[in-house]
C-alpha positions as CSV (number, residue, x, y, z in Angstrom):
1,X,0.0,0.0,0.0
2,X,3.0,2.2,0.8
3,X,4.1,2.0,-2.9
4,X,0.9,2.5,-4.3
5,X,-0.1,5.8,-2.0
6,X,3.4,7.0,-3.1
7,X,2.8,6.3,-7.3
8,X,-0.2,8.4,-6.2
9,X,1.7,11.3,-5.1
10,X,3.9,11.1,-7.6
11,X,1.3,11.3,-10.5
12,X,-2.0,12.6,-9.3
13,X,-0.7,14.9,-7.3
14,X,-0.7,17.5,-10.1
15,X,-4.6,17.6,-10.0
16,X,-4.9,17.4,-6.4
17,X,-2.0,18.9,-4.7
18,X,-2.3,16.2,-2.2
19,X,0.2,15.3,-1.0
20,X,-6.7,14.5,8.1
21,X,-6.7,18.6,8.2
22,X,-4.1,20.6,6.7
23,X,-4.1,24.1,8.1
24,X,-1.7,26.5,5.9
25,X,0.1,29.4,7.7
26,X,0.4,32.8,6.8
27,X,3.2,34.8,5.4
28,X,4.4,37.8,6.9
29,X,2.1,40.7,6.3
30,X,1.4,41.7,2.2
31,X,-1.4,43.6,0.3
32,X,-4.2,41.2,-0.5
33,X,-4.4,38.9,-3.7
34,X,-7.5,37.4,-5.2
35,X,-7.7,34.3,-7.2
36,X,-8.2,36.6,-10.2
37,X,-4.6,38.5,-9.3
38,X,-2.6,37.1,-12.0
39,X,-4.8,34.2,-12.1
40,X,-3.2,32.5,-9.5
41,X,-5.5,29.5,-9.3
42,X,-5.4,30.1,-5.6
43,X,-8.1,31.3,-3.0
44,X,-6.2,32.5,0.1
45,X,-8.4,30.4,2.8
46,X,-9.6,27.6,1.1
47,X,-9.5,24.4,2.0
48,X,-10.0,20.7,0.8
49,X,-10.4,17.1,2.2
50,X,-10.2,14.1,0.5
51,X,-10.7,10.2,1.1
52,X,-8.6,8.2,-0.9
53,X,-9.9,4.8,-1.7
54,X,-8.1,1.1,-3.4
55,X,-10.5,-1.1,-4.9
56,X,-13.4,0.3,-3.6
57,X,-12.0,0.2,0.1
58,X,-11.0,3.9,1.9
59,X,-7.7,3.3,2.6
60,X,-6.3,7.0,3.3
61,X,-6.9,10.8,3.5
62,X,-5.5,13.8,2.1
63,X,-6.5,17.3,2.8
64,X,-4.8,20.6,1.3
65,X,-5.8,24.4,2.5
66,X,-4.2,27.9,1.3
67,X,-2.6,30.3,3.3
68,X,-2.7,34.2,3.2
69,X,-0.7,35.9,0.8
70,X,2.4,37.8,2.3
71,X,6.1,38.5,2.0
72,X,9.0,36.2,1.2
73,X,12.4,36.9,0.5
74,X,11.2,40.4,-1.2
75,X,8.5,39.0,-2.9
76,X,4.9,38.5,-3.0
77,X,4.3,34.9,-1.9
78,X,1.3,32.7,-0.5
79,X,1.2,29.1,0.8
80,X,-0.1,26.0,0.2
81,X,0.4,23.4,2.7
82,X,-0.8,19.2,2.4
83,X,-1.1,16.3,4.1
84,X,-2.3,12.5,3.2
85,X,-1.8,9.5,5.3
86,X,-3.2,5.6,5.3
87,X,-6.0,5.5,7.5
88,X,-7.8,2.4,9.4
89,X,-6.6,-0.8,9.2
90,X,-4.1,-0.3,6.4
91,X,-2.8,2.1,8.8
92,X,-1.9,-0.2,11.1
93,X,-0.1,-2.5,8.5
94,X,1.2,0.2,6.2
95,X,1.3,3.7,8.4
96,X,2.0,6.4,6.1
97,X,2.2,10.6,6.6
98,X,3.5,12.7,3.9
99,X,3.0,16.6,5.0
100,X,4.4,19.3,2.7
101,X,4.7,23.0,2.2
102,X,5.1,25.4,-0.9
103,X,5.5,29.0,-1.0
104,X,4.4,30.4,-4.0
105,X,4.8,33.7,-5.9
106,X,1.8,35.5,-6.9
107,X,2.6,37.1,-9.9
108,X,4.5,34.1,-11.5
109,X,2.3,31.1,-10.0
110,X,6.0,30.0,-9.7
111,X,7.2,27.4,-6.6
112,X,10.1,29.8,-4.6
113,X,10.5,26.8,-2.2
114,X,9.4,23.3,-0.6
115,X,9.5,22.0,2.9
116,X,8.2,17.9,3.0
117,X,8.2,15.5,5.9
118,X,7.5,11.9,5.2
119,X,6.9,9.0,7.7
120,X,7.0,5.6,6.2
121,X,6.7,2.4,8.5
122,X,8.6,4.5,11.0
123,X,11.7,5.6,8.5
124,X,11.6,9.5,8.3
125,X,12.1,11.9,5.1
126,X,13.3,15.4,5.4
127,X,13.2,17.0,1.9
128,X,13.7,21.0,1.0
129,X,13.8,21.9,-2.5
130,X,14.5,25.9,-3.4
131,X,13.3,26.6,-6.9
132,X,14.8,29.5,-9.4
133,X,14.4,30.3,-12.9
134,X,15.4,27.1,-14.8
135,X,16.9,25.2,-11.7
136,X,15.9,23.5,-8.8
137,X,18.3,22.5,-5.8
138,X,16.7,19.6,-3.5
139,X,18.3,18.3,-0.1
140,X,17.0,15.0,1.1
141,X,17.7,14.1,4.4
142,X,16.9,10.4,6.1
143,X,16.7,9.0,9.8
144,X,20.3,8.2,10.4
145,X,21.5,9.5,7.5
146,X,24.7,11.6,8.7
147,X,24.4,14.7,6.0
148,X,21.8,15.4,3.6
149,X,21.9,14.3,-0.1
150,X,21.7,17.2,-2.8
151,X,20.2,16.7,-6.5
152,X,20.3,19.5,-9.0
153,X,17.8,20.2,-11.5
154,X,18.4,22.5,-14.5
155,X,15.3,23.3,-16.8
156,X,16.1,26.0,-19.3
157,X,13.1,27.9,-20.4
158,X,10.9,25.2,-19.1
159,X,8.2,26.2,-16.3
160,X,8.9,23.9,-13.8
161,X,6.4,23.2,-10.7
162,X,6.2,20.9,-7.4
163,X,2.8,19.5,-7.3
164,X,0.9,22.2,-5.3
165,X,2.0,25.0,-7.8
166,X,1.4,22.5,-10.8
167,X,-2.5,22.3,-9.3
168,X,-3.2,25.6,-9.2
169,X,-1.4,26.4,-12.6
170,X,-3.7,23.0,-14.2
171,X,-7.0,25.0,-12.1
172,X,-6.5,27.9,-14.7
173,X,-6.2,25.9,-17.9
174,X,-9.4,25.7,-19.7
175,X,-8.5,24.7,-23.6
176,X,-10.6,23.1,-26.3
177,X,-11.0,20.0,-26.0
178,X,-8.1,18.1,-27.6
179,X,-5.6,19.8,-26.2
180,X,-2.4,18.7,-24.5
181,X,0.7,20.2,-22.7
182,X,3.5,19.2,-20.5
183,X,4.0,19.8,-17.3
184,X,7.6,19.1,-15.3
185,X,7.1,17.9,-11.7
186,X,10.0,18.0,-9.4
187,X,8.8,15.8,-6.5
188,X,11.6,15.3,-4.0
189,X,14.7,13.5,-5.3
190,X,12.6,12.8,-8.5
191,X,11.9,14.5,-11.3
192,X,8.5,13.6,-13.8
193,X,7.0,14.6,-16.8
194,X,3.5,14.6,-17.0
195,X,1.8,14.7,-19.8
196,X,-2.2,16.1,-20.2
197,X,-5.1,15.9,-22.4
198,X,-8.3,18.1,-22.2
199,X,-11.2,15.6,-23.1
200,X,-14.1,17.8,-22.1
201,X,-16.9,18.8,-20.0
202,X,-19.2,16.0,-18.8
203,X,-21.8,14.8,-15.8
204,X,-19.7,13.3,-12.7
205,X,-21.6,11.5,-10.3
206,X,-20.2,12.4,-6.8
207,X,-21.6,12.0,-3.1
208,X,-22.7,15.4,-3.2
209,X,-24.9,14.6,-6.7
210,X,-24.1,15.4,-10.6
211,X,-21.6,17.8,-11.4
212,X,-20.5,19.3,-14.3
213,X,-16.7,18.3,-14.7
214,X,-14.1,19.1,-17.1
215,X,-12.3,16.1,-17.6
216,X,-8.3,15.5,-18.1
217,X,-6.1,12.7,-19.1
218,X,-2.2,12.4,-17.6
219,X,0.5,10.2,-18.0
220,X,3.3,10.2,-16.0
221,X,7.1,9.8,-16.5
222,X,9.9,9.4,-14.7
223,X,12.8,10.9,-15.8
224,X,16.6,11.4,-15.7
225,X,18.1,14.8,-14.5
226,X,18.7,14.9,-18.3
227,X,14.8,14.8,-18.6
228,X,15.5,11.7,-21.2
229,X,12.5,9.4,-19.9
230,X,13.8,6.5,-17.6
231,X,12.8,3.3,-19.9
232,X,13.0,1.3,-16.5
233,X,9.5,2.8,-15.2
234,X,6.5,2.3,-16.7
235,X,4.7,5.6,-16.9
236,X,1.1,5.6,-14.7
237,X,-1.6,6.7,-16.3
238,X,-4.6,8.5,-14.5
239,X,-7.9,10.6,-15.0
240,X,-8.5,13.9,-13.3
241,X,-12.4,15.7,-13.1
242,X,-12.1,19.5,-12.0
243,X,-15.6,21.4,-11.3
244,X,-16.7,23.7,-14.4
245,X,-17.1,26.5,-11.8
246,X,-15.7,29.5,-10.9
247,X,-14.6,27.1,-8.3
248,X,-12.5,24.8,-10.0
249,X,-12.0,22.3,-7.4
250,X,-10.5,18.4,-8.3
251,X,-13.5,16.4,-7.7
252,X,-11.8,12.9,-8.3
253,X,-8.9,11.7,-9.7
254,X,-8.8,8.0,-10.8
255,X,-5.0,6.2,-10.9
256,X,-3.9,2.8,-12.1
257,X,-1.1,0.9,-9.9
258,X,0.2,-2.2,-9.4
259,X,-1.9,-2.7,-6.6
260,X,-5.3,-1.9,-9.0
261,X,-7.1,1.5,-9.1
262,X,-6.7,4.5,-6.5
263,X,-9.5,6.7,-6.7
264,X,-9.3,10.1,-4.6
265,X,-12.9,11.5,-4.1
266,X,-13.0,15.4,-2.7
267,X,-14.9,14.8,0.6
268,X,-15.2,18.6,1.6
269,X,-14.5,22.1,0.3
270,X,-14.6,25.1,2.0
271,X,-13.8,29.1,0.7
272,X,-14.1,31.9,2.7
C-alpha cells in the first residue's frame, strides 16, 4: 500500500495537490491577492479534504488548504500546505504521513521553495527543494543518514512546478477540447514529466450529486536529471475531473497501480 499511495503522489498529485486537516500558515504581512490577481488558481483560505480509496476500500486521507498571501524573500508569496496518510486498518499494516509546504509567488504562479516530511513504517524523510528560474536545488535528508543528499535540476526555459504549484497552474487551464501540454514535476529527489489531455466537459456523479466536470487525461514519467525518460519505469496513467465552476476544485482523480485502481474523491470544500 505504501508503494501505491506514493505512485499516487507522484502522478495525481498534479490535480490534487495532495500530498486528516491541513491548516496553511500565513506569510508575513502583504497587500491582498484574489484568485483573479494574476490568475493564480489560488483562493487564500480555502480548504480541501479528501478520502482516498483502493479497490473500492477507503484506505487513506488527504487534505490541502491555502494560506494568506504575504512577503518572502522580497517577494509576493502565499502558501499551500498538504497532508495525506493511510488510514484504518491499512494504517496499522502500512502507516503512512507525507506533509508538505510550498510557497508560492503571486505574480509568476512560480514554486520559490518546498519543505516535506514523510513517515514511512517508521523511517523518516526530510526534503527542501529551493526553486529558481530554470533550476531547482533539493536536499534529502533520512533518519540516520549523517548529511543530507543534494540533486540539481536544470530546466532552461521550461516552467517547472512541485505538485501544489502544478495544481493551481492546471486550475486555470481551460483549452478546447483536444488539447495537450506538458507539465515538469519535481517531487523530491525525482523528477517527472507529466503529460495532459483536455477531453471535455461531462456529468460526474459524486456523493454530493451530478456535477458538471471538465475532464483530463495524464501520464506520468519518470525521468533522468537529463529529462531523457527513464525506460526502466512504466509511466502511470490517471484521469483527473475539476468542477466547471468558478470554483475549479479536483473532484476525483482516478490512478492505475500495481496494486489496482486508486480513486481520490474530494470529501469537503470550503472558501471563505
Amino acid at each position: 500500500m505504501a508503494a501505491a499511495l506514493g505512485l499516487v503522489l507522484a502522478t495525481v498529485s498534479v490535480a490534487a495537490g495532495c500530498g486528516g486537516t491541513a491548516e496553511a500558515f500565513a506569510l508575513p504581512g502583504a497587500p491582498a491577492v484574489s484568485l483573479a490577481d494574476a490568475d493564480l488558481g489560488l483562493w487564500p483560505g480555502e480548504t480541501m479534504a479528501f478520502e482516498v480509496k483502493l479497490g473500492g476500500l477507503q484506505v487513506g486521507e488527504a487534505a490541502l488548504a491555502v494560506g494568506e498571501p504575504g512577503d518572502y524573500q522580497g517577494k509576493r508569496a502565499i502558501t499551500v500546505r498538504s497532508k495525506i496518510g493511510t488510514t484504518g486498518a491499512v494504517r496499522l499494516v502500512r502507516p503512512v504521513d507525507d506533509e508538505a509546504t510550498t510557497v508560492i509567488e503571486v505574480g509568476t504562479g512560480a514554486p520559490l521553495h518546498l519543505q516535506s516530511h514523510v513517515l514511512m513504517n517508521g523511517q523518516e524523510t526530510f526534503t527542501t527543494a529551493t526553486f529558481t528560474p530554470g533550476k531547482a536545488l533539493v536536499e534529502v535528508r533520512r533518519t540516520g543518514a549523517p548529511t543530507p543528499a543534494p540533486y540539481a535540476f536544470t530546466f532552461d526555459d521550461l516552467p517547472t512546478h512541485d505538485a501544489h504549484s502544478a495544481m493551481a497552474d492546471l486550475r486555470g487551464w481551460r483549452p478546447a477540447p483536444g488539447a495537450t501540454r506538458t507539465v515538469w514535476l519535481v517531487g523530491g529527489r525525482r523528477l517527472w514529466r507529466i503529460d495532459l489531455t483536455y477531453v471535455g466537459i461531462e456529468q460526474l456523479g459524486t456523493a454530493q450529486g451530478n456535477r458538471a466536470a471538465s475532464r483530463l487525461h495524464g501520464i506520468g514519467y519518470r525521468v533522468h536529471p537529463d529529462r531523457k525518460v527513464d525506460d526502466r519505469r512504466p509511466p502511470r496513467h490517471f484521469t483527473v475531473w475539476m468542477s466547471d465552476d468558478a470554483d475549479r476544485v479536483p473532484l476525483r482523480v482516478t490512478a492505475l497501480t500495481e496494486l489496482g485502481e486508486v480513486q481520490i474523491d474530494l470529501a469537503d470544500y470550503q472558501r471563505p
